[in-house]
C-alpha atoms as an extended CHARMM CRD file, in Angstrom:
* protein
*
       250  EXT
         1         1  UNK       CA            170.9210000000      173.4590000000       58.5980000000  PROA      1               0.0000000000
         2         2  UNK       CA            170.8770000000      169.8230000000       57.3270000000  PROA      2               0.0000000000
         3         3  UNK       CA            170.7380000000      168.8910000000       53.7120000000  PROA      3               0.0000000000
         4         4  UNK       CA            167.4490000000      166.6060000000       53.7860000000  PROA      4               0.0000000000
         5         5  UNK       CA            165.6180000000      169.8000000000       55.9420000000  PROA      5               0.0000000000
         6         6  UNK       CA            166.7510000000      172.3780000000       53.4820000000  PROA      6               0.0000000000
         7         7  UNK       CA            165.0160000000      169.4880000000       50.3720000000  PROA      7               0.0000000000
         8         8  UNK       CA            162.1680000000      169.5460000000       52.4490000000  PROA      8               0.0000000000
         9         9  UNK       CA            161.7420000000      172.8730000000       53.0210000000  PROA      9               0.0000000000
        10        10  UNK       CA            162.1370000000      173.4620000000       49.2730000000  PROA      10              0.0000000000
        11        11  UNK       CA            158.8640000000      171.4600000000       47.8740000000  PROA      11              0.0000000000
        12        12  UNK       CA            156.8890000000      171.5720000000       51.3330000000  PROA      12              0.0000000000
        13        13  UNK       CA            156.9910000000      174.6720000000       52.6590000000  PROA      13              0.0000000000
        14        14  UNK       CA            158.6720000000      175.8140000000       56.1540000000  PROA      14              0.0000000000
        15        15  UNK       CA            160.5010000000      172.1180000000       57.8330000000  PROA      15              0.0000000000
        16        16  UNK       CA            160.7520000000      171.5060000000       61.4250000000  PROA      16              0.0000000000
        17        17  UNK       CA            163.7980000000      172.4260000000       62.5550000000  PROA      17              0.0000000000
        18        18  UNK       CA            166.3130000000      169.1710000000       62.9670000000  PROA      18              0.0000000000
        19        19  UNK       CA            166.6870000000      169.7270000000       66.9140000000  PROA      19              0.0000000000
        20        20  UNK       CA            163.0220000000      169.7250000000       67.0410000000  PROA      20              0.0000000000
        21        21  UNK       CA            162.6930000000      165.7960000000       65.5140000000  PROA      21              0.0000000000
        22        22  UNK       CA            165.5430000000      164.9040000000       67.1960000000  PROA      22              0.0000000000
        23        23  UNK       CA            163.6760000000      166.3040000000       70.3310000000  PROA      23              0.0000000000
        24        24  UNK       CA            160.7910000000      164.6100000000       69.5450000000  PROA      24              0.0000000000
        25        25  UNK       CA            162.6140000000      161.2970000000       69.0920000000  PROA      25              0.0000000000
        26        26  UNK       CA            164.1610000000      161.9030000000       72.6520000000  PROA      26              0.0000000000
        27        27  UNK       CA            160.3660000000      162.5240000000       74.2630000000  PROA      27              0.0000000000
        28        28  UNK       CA            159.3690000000      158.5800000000       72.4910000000  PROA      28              0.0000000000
        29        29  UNK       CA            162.3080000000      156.7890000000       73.6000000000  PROA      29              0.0000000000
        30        30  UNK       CA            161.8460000000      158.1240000000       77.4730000000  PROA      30              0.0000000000
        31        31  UNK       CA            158.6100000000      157.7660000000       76.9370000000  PROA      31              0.0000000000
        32        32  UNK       CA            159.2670000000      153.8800000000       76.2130000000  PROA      32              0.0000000000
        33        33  UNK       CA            161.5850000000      153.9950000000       78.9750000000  PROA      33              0.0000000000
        34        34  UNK       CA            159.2420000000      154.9250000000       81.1440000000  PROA      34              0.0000000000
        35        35  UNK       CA            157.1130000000      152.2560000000       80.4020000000  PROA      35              0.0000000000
        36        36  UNK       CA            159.7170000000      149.6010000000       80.5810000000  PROA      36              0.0000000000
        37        37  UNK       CA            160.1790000000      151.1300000000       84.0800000000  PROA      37              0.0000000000
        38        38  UNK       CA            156.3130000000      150.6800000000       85.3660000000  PROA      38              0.0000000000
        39        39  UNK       CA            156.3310000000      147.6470000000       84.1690000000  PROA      39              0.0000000000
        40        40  UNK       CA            158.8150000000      146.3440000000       86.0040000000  PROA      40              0.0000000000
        41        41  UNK       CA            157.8340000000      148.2320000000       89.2460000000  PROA      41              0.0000000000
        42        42  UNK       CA            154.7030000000      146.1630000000       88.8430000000  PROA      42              0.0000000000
        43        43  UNK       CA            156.2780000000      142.8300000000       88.7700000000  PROA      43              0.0000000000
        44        44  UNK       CA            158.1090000000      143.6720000000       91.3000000000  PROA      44              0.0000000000
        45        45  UNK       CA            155.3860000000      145.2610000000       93.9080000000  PROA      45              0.0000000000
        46        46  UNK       CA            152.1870000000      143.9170000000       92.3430000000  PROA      46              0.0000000000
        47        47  UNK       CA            149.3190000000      145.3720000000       90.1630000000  PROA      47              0.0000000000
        48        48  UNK       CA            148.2400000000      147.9240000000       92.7610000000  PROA      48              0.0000000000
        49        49  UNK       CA            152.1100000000      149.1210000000       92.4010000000  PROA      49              0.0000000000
        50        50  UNK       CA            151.9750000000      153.5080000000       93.1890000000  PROA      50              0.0000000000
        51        51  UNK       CA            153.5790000000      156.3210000000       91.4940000000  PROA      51              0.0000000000
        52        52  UNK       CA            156.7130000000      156.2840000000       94.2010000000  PROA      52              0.0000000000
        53        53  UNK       CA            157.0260000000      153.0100000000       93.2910000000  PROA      53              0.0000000000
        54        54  UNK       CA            157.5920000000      153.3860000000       89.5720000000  PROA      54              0.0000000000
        55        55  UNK       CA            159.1150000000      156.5630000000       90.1080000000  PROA      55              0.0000000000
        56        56  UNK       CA            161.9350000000      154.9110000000       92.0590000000  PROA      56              0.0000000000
        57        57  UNK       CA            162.2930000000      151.8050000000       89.5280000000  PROA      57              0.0000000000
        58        58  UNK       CA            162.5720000000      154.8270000000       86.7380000000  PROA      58              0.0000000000
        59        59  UNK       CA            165.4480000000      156.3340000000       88.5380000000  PROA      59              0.0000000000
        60        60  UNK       CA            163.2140000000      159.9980000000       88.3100000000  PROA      60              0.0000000000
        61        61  UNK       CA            160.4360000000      161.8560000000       90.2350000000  PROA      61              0.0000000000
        62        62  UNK       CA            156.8900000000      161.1510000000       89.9320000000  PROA      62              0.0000000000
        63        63  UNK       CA            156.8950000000      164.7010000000       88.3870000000  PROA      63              0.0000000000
        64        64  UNK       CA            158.7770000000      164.1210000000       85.2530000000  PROA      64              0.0000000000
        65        65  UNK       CA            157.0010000000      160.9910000000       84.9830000000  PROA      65              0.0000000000
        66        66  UNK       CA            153.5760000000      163.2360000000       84.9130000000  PROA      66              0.0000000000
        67        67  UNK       CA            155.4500000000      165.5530000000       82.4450000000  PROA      67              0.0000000000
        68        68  UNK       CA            156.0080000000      163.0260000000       79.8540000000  PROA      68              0.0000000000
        69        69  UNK       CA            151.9890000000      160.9980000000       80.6490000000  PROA      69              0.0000000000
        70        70  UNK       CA            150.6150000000      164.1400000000       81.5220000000  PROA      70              0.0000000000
        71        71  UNK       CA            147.9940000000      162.6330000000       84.0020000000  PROA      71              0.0000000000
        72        72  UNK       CA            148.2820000000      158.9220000000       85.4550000000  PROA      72              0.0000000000
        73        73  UNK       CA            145.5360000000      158.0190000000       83.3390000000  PROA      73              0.0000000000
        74        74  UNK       CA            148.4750000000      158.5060000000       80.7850000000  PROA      74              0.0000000000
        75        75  UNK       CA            150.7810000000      156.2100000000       81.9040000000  PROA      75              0.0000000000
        76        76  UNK       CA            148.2820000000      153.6740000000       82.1560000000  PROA      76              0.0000000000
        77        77  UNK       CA            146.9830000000      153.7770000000       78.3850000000  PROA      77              0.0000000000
        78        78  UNK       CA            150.4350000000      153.7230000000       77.3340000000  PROA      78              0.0000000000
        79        79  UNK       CA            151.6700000000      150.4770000000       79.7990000000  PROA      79              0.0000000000
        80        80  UNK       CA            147.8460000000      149.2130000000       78.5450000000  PROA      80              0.0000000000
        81        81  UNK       CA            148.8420000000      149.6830000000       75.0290000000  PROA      81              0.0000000000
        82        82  UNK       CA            151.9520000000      147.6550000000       75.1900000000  PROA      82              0.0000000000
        83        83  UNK       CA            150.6720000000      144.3310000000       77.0480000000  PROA      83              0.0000000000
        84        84  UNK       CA            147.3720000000      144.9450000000       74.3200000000  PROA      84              0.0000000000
        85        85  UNK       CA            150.1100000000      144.7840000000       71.7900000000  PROA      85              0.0000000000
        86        86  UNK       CA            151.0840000000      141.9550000000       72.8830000000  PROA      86              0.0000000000
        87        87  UNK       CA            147.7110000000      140.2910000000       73.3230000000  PROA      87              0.0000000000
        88        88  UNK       CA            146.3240000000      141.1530000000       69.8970000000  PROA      88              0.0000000000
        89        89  UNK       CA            150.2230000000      139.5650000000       68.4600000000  PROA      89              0.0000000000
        90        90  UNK       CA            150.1200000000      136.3760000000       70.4370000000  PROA      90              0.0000000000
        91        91  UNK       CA            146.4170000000      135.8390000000       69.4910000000  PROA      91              0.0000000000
        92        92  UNK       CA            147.3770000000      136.4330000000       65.5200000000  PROA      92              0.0000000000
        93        93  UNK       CA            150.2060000000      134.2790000000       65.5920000000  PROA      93              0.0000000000
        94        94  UNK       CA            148.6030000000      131.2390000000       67.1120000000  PROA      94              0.0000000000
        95        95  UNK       CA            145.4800000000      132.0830000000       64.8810000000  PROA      95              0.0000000000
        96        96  UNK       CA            148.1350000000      131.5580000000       61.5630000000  PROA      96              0.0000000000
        97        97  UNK       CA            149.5620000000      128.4890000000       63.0070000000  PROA      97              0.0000000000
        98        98  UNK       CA            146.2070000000      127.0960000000       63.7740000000  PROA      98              0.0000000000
        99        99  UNK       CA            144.8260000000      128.2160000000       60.3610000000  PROA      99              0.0000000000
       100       100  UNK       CA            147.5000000000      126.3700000000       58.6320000000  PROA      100             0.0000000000
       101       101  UNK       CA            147.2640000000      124.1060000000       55.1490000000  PROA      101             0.0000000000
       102       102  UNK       CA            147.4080000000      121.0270000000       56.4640000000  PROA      102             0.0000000000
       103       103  UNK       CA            144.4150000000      119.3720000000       58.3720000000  PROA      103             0.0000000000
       104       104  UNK       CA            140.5330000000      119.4150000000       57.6710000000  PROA      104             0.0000000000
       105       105  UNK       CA            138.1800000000      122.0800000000       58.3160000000  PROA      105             0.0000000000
       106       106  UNK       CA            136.7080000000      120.6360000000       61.1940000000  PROA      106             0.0000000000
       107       107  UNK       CA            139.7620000000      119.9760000000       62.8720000000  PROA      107             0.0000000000
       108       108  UNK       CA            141.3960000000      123.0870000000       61.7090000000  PROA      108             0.0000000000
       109       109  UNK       CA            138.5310000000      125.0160000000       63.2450000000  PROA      109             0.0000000000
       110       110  UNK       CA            138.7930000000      123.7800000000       66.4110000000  PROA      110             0.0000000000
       111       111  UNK       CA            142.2470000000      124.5550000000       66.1700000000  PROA      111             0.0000000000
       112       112  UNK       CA            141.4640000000      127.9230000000       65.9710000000  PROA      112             0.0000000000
       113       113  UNK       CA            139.3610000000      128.2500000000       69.0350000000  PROA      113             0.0000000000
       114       114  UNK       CA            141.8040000000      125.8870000000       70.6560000000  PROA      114             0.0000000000
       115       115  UNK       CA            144.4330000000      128.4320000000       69.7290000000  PROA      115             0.0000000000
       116       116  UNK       CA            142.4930000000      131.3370000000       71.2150000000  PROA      116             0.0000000000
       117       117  UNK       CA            142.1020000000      130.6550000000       74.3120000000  PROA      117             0.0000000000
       118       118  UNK       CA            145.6080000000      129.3030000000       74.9170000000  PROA      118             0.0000000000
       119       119  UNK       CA            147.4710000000      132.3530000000       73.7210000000  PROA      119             0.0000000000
       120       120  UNK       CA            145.5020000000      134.7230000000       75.9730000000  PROA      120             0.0000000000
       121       121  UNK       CA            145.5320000000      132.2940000000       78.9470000000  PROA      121             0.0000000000
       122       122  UNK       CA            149.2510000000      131.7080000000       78.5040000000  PROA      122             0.0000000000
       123       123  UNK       CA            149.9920000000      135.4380000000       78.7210000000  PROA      123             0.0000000000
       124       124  UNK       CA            147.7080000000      135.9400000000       81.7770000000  PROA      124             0.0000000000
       125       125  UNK       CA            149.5200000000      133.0610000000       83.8480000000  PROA      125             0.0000000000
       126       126  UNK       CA            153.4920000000      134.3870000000       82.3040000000  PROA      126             0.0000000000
       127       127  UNK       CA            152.4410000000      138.1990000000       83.1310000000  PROA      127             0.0000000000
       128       128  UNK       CA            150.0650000000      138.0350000000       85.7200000000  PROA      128             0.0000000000
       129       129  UNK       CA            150.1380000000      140.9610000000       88.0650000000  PROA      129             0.0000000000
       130       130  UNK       CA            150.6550000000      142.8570000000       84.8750000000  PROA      130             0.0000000000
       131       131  UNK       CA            147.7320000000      141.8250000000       83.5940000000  PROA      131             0.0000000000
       132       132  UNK       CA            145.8600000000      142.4780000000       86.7790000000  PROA      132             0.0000000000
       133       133  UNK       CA            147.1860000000      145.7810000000       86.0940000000  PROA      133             0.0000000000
       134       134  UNK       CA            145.4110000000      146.5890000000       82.9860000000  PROA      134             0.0000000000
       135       135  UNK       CA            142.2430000000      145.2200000000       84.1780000000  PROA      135             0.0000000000
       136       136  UNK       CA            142.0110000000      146.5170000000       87.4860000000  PROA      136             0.0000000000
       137       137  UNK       CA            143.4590000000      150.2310000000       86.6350000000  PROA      137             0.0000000000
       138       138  UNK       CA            144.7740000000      150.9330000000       89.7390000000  PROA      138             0.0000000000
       139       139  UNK       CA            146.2850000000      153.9850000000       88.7340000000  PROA      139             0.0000000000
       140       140  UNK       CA            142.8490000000      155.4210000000       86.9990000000  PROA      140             0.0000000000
       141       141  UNK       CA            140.1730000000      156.9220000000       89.3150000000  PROA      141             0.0000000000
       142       142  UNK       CA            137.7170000000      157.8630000000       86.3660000000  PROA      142             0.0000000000
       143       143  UNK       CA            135.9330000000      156.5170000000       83.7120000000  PROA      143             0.0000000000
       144       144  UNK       CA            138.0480000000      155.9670000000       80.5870000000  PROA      144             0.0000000000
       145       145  UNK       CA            136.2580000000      156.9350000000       76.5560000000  PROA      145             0.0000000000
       146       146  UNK       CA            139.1450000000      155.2260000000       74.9100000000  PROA      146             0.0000000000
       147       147  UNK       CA            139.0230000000      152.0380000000       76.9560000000  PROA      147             0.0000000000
       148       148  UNK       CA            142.2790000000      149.7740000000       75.7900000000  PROA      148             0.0000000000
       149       149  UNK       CA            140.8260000000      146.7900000000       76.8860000000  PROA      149             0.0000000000
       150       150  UNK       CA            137.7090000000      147.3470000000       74.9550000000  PROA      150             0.0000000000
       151       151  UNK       CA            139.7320000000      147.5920000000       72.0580000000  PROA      151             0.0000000000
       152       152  UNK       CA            141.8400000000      144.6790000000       72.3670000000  PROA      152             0.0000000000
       153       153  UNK       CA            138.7660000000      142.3060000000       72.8840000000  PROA      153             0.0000000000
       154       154  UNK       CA            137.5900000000      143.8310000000       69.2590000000  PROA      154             0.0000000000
       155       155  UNK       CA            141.2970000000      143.5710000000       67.6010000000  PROA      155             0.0000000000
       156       156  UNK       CA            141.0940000000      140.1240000000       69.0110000000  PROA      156             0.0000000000
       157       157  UNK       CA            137.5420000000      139.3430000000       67.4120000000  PROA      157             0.0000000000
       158       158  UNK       CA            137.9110000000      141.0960000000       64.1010000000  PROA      158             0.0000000000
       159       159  UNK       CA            140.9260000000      138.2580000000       63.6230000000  PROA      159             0.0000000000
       160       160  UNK       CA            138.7170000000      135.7740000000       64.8620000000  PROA      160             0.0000000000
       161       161  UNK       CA            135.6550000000      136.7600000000       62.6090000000  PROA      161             0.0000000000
       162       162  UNK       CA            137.5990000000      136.5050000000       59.6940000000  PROA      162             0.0000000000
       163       163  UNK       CA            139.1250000000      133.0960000000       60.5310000000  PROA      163             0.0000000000
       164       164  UNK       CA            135.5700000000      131.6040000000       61.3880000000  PROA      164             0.0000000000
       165       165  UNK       CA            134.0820000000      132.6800000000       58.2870000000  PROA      165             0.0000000000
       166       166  UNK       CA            136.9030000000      130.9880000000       56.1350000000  PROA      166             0.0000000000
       167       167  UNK       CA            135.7160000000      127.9220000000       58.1400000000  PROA      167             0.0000000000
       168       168  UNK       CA            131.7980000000      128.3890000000       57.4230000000  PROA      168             0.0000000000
       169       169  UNK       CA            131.2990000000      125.3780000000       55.2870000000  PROA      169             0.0000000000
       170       170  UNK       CA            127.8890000000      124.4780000000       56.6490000000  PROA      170             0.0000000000
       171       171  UNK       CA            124.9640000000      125.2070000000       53.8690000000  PROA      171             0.0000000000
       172       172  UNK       CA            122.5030000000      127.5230000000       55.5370000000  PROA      172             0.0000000000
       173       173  UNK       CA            124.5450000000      128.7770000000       57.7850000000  PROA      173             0.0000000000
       174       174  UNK       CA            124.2360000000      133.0050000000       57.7930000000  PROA      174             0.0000000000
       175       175  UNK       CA            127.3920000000      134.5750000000       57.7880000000  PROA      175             0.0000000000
       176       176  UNK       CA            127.1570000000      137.9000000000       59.6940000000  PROA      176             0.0000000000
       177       177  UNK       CA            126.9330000000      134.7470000000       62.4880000000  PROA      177             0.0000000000
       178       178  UNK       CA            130.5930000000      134.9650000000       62.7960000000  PROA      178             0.0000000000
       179       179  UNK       CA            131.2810000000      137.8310000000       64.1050000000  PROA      179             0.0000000000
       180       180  UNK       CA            128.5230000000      137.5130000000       67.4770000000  PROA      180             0.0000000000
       181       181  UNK       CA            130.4760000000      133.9040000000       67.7600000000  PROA      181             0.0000000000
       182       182  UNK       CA            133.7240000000      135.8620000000       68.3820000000  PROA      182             0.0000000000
       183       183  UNK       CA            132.6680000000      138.4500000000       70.0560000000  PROA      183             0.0000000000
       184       184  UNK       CA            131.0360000000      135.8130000000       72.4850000000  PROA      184             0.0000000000
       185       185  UNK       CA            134.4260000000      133.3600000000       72.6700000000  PROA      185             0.0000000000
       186       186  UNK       CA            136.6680000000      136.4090000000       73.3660000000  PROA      186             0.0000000000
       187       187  UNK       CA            134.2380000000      137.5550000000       76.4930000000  PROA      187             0.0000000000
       188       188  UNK       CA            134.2380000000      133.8460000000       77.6510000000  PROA      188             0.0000000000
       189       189  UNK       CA            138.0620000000      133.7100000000       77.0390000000  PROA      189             0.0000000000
       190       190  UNK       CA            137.9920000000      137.1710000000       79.2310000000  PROA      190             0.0000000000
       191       191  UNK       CA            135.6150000000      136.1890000000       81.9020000000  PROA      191             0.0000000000
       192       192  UNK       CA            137.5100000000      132.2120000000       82.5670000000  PROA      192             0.0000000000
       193       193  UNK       CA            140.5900000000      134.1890000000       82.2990000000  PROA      193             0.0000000000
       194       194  UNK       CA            139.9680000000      136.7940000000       85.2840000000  PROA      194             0.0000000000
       195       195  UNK       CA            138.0960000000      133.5370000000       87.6230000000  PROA      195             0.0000000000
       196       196  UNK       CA            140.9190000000      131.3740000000       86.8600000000  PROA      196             0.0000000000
       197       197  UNK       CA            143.5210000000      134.2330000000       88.1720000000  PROA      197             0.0000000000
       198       198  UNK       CA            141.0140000000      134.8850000000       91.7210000000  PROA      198             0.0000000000
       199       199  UNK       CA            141.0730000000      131.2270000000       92.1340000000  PROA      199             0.0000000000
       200       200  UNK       CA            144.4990000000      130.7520000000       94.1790000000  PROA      200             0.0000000000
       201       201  UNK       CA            147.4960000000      129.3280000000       93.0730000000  PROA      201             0.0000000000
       202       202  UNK       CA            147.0870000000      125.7900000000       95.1360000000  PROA      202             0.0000000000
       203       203  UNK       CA            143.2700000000      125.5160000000       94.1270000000  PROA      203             0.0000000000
       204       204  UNK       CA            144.2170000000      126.7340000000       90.3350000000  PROA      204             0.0000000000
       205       205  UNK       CA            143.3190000000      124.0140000000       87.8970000000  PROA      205             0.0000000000
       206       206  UNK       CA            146.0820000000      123.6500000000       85.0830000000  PROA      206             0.0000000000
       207       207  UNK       CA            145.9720000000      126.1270000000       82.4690000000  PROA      207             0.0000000000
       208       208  UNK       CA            145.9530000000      123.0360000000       79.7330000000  PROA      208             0.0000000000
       209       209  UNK       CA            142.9770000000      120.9840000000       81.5940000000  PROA      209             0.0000000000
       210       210  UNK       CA            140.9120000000      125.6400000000       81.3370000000  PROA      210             0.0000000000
       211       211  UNK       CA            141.9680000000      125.5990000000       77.6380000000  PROA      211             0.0000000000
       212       212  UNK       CA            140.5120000000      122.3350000000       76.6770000000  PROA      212             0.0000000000
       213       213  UNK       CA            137.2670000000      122.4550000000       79.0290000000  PROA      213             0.0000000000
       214       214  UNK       CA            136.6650000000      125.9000000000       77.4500000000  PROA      214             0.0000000000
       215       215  UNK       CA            137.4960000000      125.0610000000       73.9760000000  PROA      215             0.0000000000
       216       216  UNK       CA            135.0100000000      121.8900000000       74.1970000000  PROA      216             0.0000000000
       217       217  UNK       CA            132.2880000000      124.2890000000       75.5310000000  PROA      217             0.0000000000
       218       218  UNK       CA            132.5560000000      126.5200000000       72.4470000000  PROA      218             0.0000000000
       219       219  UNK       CA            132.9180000000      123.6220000000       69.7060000000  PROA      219             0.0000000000
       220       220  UNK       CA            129.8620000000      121.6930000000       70.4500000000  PROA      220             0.0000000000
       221       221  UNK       CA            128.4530000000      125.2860000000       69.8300000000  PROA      221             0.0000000000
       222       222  UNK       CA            130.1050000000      125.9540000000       66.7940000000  PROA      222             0.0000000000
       223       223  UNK       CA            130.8460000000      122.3710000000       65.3210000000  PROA      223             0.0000000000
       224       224  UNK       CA            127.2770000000      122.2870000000       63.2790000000  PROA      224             0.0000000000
       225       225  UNK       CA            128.0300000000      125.4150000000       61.6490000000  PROA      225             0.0000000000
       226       226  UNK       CA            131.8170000000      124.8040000000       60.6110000000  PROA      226             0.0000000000
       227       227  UNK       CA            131.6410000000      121.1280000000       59.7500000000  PROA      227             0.0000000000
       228       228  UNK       CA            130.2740000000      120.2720000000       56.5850000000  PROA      228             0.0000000000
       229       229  UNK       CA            128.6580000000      117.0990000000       56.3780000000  PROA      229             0.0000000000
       230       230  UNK       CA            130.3690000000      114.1560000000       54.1840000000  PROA      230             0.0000000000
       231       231  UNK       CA            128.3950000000      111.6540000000       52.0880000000  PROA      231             0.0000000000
       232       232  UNK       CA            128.6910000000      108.7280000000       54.3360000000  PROA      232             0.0000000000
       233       233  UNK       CA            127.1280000000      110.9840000000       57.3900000000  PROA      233             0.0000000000
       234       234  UNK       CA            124.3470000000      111.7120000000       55.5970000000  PROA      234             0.0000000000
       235       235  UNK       CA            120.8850000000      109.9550000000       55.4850000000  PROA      235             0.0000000000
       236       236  UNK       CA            118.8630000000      110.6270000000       52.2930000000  PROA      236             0.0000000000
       237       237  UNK       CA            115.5630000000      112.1540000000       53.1400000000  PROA      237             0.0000000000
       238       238  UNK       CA            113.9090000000      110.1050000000       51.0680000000  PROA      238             0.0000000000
       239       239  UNK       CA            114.8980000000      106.4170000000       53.0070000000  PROA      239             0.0000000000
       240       240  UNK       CA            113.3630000000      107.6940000000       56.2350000000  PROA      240             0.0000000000
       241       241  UNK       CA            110.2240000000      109.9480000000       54.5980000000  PROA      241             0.0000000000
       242       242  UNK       CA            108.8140000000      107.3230000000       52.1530000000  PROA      242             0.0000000000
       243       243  UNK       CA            109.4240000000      103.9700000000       54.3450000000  PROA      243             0.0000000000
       244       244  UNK       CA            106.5190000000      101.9380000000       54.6970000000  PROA      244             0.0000000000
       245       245  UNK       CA            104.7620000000      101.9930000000       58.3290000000  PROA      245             0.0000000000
       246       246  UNK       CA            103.8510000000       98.4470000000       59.7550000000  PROA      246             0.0000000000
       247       247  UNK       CA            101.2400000000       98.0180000000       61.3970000000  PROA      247             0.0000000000
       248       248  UNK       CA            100.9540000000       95.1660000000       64.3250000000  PROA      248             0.0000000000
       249       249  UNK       CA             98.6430000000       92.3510000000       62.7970000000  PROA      249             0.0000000000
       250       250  UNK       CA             95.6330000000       91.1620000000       65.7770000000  PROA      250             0.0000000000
């Protein structure tokens, strides 16, 4: 028996046996594998890609694929769960770029809506039948409780939320606003996002001419709330409330 099982087993009670982890590591690494595998089968015969298909690009049958997913409901969460990864990591990064020192609030707000929409767009046009994929579930013939993609879009906002409400500079402005304001950019982001991949490839506008039209649509929205206004825009009340009325003279 190894040394660091036989300290364990000392303070902790019974340890797994070392095959068993070693086992276990062997199970997450095919598992990966796998994955790697269906991914590939789907940029290679599109999102509606079948189980022969990634069974062949794995090198294996579809039934030690099914031993290792279980169902094909399975292997979807799990190829779901990677290109979510990778979603929710794309989004954060160009969220920290865009929330960077330099630059005014204003500007650095719009920044981060800017930001948004181009790192999901730019993964939906580099990955696209993937994507179709995981939005379409091909592979899934039921309803799914633990909906990835519902959990991505609320990764996606909780970053957002947080990054908005740094930005609330506005005075009246209720906070708890935030979070409906990225819940509602992520949908849009979502719903462009799926049109602009049905719209084909010829007829496709450019993904920089979506971003800016989109990010435009949700600044004039959110510009009021996240700019604070400078001396020199404002009027004093006073100057327009107590000037004096003139009267046309017969």
């Amino acid at each position: 028996m190894d040394d660091d099982v036989v300290s364990l087993s000392a303070g902790r009670g019974p340890a797994r046996d070392g095959r068993d982890a070693r086992w276990e590591q062997h199970r997450e690494q095919r598992r990966e594998a796998l994955v790697d595998a269906t991914i590939r089968a789907i940029r290679k015969h599109g999102a509606g890609v079948g189980m022969d298909d990634i069974a062949a690009e794995a090198g294996t049958s579809k039934t030690v694929v099914y031993r290792h997913f279980d169902d094909k409901a399975g292997l979807y969460r799990a190829v779901a769960a990677r290109i979510d990864a990778r979603v929710v990591r794309n989004v954060g990064a160009a969220l920290a770029r865009a929330n960077g020192p330099s630059g005014a609030a204003p500007a650095g707000a719009r920044e981060l809506v800017a930001s948004t929409v181009e790192a999901y767009l730019s993964l939906v046009e580099s990955d696209t039948e993937v994507y179709r994929f995981v939005v379409t579930r091909p592979l899934v013939d039921r309803p799914l409780a633990d909906d990835p993609v519902d959990e991505t879009v609320v990764q996606v906002a909780d970053q957002l939320t947080g990054l908005l409400l740094d930005s609330l500079t506005a005075p009246g402005t209720d906070p708890s606003r935030a979070r409906t304001w990225a819940i509602a950019l992520v949908g849009a982001v979502r719903a462009v996002a799926d049109d602009w991949l049905a719209t084909p490839v010829p007829d496709r506008l450019p993904r920089a001419v979506v971003v800016e039209s989109l990010t435009e649509l949700a600044w004039h929205g959110l510009a009021p709330a996240l700019a604070s206004p400078t001396p020199t825009e404002s009027t004093p009340i006073e100057s327009t409330a107590t000037a004096p009325t003139t009267r046309p003279t017969h």
